[in-house]
N, C-alpha and C positions, 0 to 999 in steps of 0.2 A: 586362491585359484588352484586348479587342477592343471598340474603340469604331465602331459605323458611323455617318455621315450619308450619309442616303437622300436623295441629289438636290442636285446641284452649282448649282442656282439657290437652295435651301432654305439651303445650306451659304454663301454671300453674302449673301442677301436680310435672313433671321433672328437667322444668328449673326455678319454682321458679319469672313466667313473671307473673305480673296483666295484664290482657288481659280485652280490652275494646271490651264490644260489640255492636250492635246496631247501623252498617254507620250513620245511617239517625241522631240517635239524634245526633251523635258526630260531626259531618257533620254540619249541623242545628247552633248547640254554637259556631262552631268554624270560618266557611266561614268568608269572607271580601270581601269588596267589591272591592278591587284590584283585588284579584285573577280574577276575571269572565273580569277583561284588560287584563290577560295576554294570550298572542296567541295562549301559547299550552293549555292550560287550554280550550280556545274557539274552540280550534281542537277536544280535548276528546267529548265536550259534540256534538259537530256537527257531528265526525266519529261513537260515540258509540248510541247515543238517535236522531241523525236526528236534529238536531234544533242548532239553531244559540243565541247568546247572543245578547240582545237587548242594553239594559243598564244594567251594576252593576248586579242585582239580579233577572229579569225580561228576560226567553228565549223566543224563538218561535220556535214553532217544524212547521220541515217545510210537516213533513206527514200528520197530522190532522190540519196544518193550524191554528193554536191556539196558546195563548200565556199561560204561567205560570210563578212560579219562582223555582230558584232552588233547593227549599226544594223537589221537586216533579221529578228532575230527577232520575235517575236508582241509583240502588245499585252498577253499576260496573261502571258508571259518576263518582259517587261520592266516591268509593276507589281509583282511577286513582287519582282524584283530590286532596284528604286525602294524597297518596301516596307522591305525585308533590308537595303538600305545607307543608307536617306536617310527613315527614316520619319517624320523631324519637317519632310516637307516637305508639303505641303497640296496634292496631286495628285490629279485627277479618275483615277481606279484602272480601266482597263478590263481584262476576265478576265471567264473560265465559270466556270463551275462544276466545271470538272476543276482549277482552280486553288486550291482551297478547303482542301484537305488542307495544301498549303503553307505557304497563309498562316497556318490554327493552327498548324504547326511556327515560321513565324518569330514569330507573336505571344508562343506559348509560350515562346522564350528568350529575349524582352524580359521576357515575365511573373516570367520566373526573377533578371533584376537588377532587379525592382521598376519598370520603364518599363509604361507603357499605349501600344496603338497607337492612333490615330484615323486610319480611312480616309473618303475620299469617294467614293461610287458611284452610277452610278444605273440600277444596278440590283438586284434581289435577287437574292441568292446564298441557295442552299439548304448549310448548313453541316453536316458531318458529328459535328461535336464527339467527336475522337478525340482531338486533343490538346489540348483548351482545354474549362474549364467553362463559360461563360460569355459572351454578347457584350448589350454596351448598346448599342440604339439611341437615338442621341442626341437626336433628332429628337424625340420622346416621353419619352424617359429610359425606357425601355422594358428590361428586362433577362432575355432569354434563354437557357433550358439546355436546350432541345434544338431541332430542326426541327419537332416540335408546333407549339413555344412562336412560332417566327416565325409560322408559319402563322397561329396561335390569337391574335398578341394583334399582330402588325407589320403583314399582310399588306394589311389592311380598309385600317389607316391612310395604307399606303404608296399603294396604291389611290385614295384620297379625296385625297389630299396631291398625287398626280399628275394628279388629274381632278376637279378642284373643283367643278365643277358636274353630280357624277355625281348626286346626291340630286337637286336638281331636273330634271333629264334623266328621271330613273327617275319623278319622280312626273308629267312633262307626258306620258311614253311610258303610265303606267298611266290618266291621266285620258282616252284619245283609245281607247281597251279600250271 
């Protein structure tokens, strides 16, 4: 299952997690040169940045026709990939929401050898639920099966959880009416 903590202060503060941040450097120390062989790993970086893996450590984007390596792909390349080889690490996850389909493929073949993922974000992703039932937010224990359901029962509290003094804001803006 897809576990989120909504907010990498909330993900320190409450539960007590060292939270790493910075994709890029953690990303950077950690790659291998396997990973960029394996297919889905060559899927992420081709569906999400446009470009193909040449050799090992060296892409080619196929939009501006250029090569690099992949210290230089996207922050949401490079959480997918984070997520995919190194998910027991406790990484603040930066990614859109074009990245969403991915991550339930990789949660989905963790799901399949019985592992759960816990990600950290902060921000909300709108999930398509095409390959996964389910995602708990941990923050609440909150447990979701469709994008209603974020909406309908996460959205309020992510909201209040990032602006804590929304309620009294709302009631000294309605007293001055």
């Amino acid at each position: 299952m897809l576990k989120i903590i909504l907010g990498s202060d909330y993900a320190e503060e409450k539960l007590g997690i060292h939270v790493m941040y910075g994709i890029e450097s953690v990303f950077k120390a950690s790659k291998k040169k396997e990973w960029f062989r394996d297919d889905f790993v060559k899927k992420i970086i081709s569906d999400i940045d446009n470009a193909d893996v040449i050799l090992d450590f060296s892409i080619y984007s196929r939009m501006y026709e250029t090569g690099y390596s992949v210290d230089s792909l996207s922050a949401g390349a490079m959480s997918l990939i984070m997520a995919y080889e190194k998910p027991e690490l406790n990484i603040v996850l930066r990614m859109g929401d074009n990245c969403t389909d991915l991550l339930e493929q990789i949660v989905s073949k963790y799901d399949k050898q019985g592992k759960d993922i816990t990600i950290i974000c902060n921000y909300m992703h709108m999930f398509n639920f095409k390959y996964i039932d389910k995602i708990e937010y941990v923050n609440w224990g909150i447990t979701c099966k469709s994008r209603a359901d974020i909406v309908n029962k996460v959205m309020d509290k992510w909201y209040k959880q990032e602006n804590p003094d929304w309620d009294q804001k709302k009631r000294e803006d309605s007293s001055n009416d």
